[in-house]
PDB file of the backbone (N, CA, C, O) and the ligand in Angstrom, with CONECT records:
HET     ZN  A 101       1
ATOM      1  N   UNK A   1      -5.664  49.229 -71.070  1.00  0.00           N
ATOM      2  CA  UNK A   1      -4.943  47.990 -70.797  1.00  0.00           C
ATOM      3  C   UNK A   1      -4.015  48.186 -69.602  1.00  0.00           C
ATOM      4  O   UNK A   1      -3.334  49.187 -69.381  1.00  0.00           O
ATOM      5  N   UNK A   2      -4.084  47.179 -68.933  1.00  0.00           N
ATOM      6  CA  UNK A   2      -3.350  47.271 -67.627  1.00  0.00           C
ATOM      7  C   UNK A   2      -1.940  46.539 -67.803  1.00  0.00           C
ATOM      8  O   UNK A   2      -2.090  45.404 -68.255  1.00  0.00           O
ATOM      9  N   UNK A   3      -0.476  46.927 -67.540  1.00  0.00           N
ATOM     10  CA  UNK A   3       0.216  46.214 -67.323  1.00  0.00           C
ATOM     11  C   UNK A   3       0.802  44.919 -65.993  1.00  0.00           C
ATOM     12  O   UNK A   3       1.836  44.276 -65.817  1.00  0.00           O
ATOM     13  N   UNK A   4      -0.504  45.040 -65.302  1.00  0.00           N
ATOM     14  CA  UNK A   4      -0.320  44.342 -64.330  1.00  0.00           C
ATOM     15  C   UNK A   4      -0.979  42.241 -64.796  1.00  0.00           C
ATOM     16  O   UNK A   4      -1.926  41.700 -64.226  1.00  0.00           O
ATOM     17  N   UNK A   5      -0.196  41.644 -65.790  1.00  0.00           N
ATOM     18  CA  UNK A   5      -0.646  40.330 -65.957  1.00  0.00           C
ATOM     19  C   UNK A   5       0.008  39.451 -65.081  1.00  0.00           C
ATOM     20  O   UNK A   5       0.978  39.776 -64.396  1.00  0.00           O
ATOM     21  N   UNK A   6      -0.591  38.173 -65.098  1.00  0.00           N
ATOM     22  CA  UNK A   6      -0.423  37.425 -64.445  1.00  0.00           C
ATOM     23  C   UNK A   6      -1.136  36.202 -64.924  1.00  0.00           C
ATOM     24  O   UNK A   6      -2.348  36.290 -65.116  1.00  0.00           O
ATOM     25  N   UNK A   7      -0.264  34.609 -65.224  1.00  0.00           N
ATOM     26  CA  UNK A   7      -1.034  33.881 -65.601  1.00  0.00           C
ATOM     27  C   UNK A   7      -0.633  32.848 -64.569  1.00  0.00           C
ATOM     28  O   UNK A   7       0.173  32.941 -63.643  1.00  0.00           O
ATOM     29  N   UNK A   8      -1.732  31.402 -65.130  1.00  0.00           N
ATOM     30  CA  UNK A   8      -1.504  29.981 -64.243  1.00  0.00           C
ATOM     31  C   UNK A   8      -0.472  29.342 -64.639  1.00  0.00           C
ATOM     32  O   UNK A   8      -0.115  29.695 -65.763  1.00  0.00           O
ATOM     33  N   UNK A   9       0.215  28.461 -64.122  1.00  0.00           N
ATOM     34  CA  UNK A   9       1.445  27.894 -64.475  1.00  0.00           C
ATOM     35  C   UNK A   9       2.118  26.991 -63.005  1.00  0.00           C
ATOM     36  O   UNK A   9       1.885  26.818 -61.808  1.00  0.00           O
ATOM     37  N   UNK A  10       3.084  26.602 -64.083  1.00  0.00           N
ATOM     38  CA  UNK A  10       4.168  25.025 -62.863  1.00  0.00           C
ATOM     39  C   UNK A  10       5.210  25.533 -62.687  1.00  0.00           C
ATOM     40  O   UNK A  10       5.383  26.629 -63.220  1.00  0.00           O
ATOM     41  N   UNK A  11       6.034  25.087 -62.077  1.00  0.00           N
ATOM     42  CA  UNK A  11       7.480  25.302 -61.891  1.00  0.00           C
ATOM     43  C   UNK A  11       7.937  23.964 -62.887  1.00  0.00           C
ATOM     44  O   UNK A  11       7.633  22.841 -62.486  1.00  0.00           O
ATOM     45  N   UNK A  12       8.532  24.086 -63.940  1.00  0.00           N
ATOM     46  CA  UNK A  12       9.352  22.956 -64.692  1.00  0.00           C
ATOM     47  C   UNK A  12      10.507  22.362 -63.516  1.00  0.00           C
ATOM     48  O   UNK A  12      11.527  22.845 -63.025  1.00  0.00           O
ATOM     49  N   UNK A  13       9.803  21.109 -63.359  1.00  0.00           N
ATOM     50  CA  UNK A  13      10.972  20.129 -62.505  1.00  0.00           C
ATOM     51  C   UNK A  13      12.373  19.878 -63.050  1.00  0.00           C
ATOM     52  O   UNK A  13      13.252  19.272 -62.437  1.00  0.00           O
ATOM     53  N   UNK A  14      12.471  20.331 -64.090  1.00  0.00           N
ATOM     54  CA  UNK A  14      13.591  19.998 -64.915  1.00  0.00           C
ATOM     55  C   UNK A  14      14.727  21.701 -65.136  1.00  0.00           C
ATOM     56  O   UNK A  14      15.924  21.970 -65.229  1.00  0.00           O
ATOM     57  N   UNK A  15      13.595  22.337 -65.131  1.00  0.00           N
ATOM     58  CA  UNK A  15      14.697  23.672 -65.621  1.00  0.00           C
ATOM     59  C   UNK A  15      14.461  24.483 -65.069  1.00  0.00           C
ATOM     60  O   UNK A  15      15.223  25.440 -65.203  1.00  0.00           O
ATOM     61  N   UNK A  16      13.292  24.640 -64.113  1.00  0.00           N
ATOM     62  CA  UNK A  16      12.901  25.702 -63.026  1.00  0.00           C
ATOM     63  C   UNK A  16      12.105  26.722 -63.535  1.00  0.00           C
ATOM     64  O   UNK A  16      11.769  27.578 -62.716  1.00  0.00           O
ATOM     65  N   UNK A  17      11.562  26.897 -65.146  1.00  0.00           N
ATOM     66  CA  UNK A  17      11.061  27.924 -66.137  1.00  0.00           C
ATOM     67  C   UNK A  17       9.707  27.643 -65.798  1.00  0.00           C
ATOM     68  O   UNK A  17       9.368  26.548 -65.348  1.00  0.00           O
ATOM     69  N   UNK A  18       8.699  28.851 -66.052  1.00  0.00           N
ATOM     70  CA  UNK A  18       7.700  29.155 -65.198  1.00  0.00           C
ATOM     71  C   UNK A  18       6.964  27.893 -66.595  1.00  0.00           C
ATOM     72  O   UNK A  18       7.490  28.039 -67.698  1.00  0.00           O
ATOM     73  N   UNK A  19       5.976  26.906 -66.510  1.00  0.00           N
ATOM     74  CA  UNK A  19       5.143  26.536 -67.422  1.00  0.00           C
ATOM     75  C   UNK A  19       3.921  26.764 -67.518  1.00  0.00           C
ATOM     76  O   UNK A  19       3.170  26.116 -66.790  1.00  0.00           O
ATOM     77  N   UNK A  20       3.333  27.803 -68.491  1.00  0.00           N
ATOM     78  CA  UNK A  20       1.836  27.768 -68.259  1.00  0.00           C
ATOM     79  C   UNK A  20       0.761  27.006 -68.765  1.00  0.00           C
ATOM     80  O   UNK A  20       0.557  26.798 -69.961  1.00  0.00           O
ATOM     81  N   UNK A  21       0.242  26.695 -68.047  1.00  0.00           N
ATOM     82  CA  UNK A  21      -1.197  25.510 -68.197  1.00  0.00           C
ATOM     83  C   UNK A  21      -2.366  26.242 -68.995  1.00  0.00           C
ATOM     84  O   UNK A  21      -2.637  27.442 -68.966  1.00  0.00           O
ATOM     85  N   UNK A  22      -2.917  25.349 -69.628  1.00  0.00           N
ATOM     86  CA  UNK A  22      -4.220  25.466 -70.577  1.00  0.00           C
ATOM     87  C   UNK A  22      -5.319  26.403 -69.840  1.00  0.00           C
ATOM     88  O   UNK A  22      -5.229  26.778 -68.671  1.00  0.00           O
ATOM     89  N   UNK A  23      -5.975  26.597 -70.399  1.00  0.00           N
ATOM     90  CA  UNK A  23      -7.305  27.469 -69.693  1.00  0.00           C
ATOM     91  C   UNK A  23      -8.306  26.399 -69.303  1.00  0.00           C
ATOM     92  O   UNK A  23      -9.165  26.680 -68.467  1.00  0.00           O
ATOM     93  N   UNK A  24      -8.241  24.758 -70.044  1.00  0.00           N
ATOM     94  CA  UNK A  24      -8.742  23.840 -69.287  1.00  0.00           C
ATOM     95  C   UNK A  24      -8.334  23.294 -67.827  1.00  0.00           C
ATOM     96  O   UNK A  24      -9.142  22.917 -66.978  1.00  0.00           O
ATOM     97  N   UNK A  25      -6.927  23.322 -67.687  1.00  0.00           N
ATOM     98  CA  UNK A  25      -6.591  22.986 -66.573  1.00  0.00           C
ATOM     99  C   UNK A  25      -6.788  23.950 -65.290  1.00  0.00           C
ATOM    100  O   UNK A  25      -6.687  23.677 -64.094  1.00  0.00           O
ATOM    101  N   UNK A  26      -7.066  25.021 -65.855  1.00  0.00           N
ATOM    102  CA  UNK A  26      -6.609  26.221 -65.114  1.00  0.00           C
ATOM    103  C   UNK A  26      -8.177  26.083 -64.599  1.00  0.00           C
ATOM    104  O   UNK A  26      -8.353  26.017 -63.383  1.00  0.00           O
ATOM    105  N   UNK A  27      -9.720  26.020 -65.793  1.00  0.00           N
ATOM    106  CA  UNK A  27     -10.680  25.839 -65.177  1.00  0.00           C
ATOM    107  C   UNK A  27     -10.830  24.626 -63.958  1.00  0.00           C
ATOM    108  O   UNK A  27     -11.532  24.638 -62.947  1.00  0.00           O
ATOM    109  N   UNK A  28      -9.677  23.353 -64.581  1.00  0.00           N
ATOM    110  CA  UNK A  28     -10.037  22.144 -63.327  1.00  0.00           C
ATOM    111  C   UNK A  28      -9.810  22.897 -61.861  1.00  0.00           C
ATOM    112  O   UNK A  28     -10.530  22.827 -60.864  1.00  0.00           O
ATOM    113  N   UNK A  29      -8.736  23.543 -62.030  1.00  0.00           N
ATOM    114  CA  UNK A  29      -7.840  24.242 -61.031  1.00  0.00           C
ATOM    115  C   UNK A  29      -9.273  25.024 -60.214  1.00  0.00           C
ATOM    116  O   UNK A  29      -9.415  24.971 -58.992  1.00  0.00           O
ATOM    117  N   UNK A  30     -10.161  25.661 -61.053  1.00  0.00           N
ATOM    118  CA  UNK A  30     -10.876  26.705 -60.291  1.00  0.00           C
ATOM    119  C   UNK A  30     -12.276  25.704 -59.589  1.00  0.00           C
ATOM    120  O   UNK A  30     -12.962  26.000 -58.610  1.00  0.00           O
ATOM    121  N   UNK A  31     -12.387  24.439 -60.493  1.00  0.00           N
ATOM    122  CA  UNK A  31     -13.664  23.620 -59.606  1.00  0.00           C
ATOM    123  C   UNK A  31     -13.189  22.951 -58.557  1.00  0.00           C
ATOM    124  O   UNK A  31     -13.928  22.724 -57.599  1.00  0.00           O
ATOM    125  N   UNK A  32     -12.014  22.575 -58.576  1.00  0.00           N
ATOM    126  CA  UNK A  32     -11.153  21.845 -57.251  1.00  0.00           C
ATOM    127  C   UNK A  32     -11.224  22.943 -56.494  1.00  0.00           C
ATOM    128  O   UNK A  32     -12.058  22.910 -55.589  1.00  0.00           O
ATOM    129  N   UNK A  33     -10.719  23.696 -56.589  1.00  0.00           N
ATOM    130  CA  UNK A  33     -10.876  25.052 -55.548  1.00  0.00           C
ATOM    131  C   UNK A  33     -12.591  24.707 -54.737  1.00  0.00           C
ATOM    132  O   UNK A  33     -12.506  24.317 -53.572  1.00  0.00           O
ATOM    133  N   UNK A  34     -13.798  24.820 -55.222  1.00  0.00           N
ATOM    134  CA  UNK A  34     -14.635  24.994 -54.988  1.00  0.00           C
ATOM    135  C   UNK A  34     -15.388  23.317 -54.773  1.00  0.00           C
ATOM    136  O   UNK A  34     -16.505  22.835 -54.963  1.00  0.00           O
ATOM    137  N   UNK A  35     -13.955  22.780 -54.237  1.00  0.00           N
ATOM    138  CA  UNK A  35     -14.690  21.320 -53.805  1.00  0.00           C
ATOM    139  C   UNK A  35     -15.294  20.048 -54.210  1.00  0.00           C
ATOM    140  O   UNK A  35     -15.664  19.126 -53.484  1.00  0.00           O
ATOM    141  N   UNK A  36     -15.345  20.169 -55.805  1.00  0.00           N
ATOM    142  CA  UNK A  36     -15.570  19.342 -56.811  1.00  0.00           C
ATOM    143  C   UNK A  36     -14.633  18.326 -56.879  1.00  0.00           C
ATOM    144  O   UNK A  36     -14.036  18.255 -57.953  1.00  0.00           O
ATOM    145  N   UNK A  37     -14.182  17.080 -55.560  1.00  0.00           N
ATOM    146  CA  UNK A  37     -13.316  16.006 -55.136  1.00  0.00           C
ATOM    147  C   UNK A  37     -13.116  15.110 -56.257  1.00  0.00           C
ATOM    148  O   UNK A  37     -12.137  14.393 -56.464  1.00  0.00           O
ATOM    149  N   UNK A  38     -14.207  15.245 -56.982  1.00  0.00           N
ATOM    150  CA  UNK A  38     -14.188  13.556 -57.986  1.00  0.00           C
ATOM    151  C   UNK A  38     -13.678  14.373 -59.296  1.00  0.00           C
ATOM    152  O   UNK A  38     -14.331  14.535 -60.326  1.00  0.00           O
ATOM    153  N   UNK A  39     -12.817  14.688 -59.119  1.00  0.00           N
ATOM    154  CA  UNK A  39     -12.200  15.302 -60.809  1.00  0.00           C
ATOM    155  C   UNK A  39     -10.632  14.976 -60.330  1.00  0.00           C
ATOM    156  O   UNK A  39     -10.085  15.167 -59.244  1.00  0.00           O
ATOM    157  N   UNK A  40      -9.867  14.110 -62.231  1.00  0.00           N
ATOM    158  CA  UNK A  40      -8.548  14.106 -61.446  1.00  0.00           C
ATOM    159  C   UNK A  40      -7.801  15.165 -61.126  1.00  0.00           C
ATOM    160  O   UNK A  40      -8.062  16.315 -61.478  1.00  0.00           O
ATOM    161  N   UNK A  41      -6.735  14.790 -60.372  1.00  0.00           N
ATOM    162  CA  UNK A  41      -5.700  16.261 -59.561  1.00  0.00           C
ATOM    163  C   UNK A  41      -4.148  16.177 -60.641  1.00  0.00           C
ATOM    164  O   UNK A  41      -3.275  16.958 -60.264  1.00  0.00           O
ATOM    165  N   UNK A  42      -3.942  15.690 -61.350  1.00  0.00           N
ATOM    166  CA  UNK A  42      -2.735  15.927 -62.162  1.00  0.00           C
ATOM    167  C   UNK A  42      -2.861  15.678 -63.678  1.00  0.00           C
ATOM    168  O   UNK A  42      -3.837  14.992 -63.980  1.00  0.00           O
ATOM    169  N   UNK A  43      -2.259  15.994 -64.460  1.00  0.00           N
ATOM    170  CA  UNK A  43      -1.719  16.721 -65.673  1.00  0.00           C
ATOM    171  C   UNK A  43      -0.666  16.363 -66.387  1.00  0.00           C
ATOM    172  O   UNK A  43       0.274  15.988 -65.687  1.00  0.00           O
ATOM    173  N   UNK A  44      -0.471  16.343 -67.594  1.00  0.00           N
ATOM    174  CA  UNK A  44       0.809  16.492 -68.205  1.00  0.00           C
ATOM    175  C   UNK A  44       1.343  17.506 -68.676  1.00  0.00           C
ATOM    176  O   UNK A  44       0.412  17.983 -69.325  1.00  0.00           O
ATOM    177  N   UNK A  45       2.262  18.228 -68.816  1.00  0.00           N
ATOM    178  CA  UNK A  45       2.403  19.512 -69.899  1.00  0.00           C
ATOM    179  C   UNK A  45       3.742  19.542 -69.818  1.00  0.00           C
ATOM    180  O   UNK A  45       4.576  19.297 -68.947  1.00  0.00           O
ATOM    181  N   UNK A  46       3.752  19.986 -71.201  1.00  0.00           N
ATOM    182  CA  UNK A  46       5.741  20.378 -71.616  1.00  0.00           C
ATOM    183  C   UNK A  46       5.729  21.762 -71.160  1.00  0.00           C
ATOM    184  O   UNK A  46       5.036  22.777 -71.231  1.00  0.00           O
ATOM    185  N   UNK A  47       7.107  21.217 -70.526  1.00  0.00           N
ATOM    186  CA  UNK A  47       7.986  22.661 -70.812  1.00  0.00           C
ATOM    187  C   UNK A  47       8.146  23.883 -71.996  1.00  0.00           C
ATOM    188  O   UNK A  47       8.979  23.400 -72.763  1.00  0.00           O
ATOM    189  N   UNK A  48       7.922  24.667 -72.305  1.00  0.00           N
ATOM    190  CA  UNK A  48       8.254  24.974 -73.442  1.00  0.00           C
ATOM    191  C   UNK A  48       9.739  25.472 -73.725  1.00  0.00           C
ATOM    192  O   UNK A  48      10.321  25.805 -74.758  1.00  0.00           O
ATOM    193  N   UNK A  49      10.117  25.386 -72.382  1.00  0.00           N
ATOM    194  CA  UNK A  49      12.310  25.964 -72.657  1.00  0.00           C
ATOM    195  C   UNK A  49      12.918  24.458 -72.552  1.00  0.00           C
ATOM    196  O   UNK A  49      14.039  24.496 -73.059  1.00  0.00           O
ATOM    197  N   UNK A  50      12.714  23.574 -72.242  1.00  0.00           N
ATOM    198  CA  UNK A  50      13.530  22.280 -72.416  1.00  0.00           C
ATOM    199  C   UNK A  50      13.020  21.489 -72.372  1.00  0.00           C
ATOM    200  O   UNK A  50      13.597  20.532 -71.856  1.00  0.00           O
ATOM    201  N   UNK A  51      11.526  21.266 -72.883  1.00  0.00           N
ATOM    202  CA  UNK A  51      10.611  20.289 -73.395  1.00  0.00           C
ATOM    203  C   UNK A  51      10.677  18.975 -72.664  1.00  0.00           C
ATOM    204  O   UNK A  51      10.485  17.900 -73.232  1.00  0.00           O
ATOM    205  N   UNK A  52      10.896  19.072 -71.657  1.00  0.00           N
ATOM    206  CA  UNK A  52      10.856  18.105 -70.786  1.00  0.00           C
ATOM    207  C   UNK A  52       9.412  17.301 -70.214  1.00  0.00           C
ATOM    208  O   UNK A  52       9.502  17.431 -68.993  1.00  0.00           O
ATOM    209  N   UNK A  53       8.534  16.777 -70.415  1.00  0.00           N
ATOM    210  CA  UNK A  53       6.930  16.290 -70.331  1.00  0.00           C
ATOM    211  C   UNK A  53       7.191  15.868 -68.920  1.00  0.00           C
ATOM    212  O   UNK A  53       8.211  15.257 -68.599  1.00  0.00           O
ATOM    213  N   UNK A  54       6.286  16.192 -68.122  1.00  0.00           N
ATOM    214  CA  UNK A  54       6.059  15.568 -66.852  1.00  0.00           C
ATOM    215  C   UNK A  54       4.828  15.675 -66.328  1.00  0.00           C
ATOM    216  O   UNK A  54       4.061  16.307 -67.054  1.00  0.00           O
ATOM    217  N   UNK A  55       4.388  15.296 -65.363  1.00  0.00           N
ATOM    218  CA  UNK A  55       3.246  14.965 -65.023  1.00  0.00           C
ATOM    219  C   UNK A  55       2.930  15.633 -63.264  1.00  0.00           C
ATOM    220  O   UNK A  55       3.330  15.180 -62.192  1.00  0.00           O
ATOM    221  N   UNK A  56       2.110  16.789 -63.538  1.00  0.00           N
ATOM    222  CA  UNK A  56       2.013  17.484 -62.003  1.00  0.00           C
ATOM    223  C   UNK A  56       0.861  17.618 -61.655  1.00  0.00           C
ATOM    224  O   UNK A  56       0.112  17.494 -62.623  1.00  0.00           O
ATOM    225  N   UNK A  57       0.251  17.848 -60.567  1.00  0.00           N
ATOM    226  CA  UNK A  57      -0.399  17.714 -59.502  1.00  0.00           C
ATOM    227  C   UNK A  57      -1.157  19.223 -60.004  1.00  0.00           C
ATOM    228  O   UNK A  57      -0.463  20.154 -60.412  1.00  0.00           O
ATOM    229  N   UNK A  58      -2.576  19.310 -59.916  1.00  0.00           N
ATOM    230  CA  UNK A  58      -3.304  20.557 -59.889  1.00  0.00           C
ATOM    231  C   UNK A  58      -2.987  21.872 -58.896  1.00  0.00           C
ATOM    232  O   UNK A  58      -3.000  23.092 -59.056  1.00  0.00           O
ATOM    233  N   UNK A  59      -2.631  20.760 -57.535  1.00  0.00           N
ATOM    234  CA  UNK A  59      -2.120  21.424 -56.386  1.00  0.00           C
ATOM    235  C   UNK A  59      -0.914  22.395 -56.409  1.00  0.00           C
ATOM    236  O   UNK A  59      -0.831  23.346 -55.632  1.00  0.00           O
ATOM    237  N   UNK A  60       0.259  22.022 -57.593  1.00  0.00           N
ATOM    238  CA  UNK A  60       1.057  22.097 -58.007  1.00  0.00           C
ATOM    239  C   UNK A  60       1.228  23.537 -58.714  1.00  0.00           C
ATOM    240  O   UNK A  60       2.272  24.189 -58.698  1.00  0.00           O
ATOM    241  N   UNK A  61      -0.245  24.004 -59.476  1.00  0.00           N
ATOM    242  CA  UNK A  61      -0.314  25.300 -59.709  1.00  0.00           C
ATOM    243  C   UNK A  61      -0.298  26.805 -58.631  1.00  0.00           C
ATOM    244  O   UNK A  61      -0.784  27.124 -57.545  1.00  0.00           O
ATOM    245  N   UNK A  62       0.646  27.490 -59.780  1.00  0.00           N
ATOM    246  CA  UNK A  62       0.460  28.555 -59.125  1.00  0.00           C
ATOM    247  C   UNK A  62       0.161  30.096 -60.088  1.00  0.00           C
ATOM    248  O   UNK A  62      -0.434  29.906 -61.149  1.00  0.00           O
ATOM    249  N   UNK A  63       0.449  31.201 -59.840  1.00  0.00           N
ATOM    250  CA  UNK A  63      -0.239  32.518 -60.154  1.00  0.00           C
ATOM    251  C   UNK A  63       1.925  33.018 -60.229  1.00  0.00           C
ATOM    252  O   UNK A  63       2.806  33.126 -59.376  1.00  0.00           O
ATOM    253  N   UNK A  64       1.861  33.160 -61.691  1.00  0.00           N
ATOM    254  CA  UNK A  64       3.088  34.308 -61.952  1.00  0.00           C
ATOM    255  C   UNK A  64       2.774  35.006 -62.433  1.00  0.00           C
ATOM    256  O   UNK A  64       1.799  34.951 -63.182  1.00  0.00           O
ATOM    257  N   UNK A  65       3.442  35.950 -62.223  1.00  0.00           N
ATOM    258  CA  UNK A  65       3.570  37.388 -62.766  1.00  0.00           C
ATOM    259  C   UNK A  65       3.840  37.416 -64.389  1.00  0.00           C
ATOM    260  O   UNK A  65       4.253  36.420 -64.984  1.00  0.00           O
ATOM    261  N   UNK A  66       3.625  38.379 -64.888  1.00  0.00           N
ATOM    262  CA  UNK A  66       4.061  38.550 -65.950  1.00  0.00           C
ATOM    263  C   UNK A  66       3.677  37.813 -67.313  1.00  0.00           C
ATOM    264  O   UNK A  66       2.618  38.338 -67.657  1.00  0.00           O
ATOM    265  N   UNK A  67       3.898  37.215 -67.894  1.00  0.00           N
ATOM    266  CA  UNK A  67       3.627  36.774 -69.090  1.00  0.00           C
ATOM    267  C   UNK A  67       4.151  35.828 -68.947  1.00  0.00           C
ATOM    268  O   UNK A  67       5.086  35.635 -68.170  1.00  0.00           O
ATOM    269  N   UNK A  68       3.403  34.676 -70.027  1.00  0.00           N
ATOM    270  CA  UNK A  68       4.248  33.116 -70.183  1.00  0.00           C
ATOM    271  C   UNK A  68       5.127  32.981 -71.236  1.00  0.00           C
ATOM    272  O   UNK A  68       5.095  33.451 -72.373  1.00  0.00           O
ATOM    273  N   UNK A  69       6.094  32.104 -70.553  1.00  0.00           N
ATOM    274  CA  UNK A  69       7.229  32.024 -71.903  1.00  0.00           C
ATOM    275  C   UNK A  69       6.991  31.864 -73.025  1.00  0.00           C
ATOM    276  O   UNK A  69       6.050  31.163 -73.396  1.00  0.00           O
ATOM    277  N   UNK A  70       7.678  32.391 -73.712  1.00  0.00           N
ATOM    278  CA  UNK A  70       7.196  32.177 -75.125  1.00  0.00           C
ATOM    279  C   UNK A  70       7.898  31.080 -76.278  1.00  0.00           C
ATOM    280  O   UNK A  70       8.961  31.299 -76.858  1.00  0.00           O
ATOM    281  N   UNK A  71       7.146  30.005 -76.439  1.00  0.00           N
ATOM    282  CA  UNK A  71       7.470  28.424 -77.243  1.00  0.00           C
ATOM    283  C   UNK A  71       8.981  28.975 -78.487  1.00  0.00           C
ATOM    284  O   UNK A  71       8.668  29.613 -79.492  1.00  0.00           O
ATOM    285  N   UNK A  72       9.664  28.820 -78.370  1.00  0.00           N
ATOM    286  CA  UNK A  72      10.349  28.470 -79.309  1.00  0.00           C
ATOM    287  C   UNK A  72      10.239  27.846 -80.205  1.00  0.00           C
ATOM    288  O   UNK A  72       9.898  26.669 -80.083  1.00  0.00           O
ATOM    289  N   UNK A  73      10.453  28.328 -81.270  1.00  0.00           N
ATOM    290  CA  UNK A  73      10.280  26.974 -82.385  1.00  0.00           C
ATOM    291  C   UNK A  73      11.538  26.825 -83.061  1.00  0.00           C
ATOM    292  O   UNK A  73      12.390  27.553 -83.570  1.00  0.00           O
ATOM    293  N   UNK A  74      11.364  25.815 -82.906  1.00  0.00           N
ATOM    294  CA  UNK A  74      12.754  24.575 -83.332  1.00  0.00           C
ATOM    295  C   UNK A  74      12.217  24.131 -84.313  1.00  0.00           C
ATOM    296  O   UNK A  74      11.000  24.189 -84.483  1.00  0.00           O
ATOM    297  N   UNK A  75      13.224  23.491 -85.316  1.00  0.00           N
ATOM    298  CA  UNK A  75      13.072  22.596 -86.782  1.00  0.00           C
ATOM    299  C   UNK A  75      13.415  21.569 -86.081  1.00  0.00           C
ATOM    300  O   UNK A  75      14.620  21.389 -86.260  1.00  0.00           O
ATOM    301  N   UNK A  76      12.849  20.558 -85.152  1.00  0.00           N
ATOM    302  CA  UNK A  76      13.102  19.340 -84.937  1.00  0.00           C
ATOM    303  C   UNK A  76      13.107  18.283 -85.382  1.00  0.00           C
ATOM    304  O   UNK A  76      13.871  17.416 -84.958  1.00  0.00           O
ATOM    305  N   UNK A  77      12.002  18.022 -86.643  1.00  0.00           N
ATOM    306  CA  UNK A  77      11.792  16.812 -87.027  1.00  0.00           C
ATOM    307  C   UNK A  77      12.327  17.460 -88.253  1.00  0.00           C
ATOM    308  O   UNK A  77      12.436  18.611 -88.675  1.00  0.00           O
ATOM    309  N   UNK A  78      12.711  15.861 -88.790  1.00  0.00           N
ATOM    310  CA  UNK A  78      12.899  16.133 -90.503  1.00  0.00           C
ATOM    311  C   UNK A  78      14.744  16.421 -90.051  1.00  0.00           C
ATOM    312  O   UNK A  78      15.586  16.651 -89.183  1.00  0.00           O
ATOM    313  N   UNK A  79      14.336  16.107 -91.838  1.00  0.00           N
ATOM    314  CA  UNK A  79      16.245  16.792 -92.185  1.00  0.00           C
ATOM    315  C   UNK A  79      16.310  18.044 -92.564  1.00  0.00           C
ATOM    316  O   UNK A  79      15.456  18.588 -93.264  1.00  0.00           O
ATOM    317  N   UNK A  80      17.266  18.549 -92.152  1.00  0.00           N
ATOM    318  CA  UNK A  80      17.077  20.155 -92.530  1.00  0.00           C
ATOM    319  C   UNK A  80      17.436  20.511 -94.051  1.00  0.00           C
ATOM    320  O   UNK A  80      18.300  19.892 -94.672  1.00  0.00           O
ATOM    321  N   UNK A  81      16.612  21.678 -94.648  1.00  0.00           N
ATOM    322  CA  UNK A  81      16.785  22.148 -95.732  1.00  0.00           C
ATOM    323  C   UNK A  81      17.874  22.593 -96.500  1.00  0.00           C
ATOM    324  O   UNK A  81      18.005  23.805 -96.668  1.00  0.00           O
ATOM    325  N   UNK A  82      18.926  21.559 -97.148  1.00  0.00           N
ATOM    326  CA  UNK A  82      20.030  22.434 -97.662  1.00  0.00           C
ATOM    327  C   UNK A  82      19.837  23.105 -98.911  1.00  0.00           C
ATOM    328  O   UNK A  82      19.019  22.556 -99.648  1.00  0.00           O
ATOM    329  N   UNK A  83      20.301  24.007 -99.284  1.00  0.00           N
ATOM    330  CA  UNK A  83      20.217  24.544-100.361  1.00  0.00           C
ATOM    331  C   UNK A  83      21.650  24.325-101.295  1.00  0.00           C
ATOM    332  O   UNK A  83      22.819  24.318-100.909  1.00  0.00           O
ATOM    333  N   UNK A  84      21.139  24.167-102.545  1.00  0.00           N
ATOM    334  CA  UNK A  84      22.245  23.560-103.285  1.00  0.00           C
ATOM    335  C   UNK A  84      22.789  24.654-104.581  1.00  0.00           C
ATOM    336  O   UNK A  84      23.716  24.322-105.320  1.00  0.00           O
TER     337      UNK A  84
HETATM  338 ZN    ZN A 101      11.827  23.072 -68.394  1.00  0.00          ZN2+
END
């Protein structure tokens, strides 16, 4: 195993945290590369550090280093569990 990773991903417009994209998008990413014009060029995807949804451009991808952030999980919905 190599420590040299690197995945696809956005810059979050909102918090600047690297976001990484699906392995579907990442394939759109590789047929646009190779000239395939009639496929759309943007996306939605959350943030996973401040869940912010926005909508970016294929063009928009890029190649980071390292590993993708890792989702937090939050108890968001619901009321939280008190114990009595
Ligand atoms: Zn963000």
């Amino acid at each position: 195993m190599t420590a040299q990773r690197t995945y696809r991903g956005v810059t979050c417009i909102r918090c600047g945290q690297p976001i990484s994209v699906s392995a579907q998008v990442v394939s759109l990413h590789n047929e646009i590369a190779h000239r395939l014009e009639n496929l759309p060029h943007s996306f939605s995807v959350r943030c996973q550090m401040c869940e912010q949804e926005s909508v970016y451009e294929i063009k928009d991808i890029r190649r980071f280093d390292g590993q993708p952030p890792i989702r937090l999980t939050k108890a968001r919905y619901g009321p939280p569990i008190v114990f009595s």
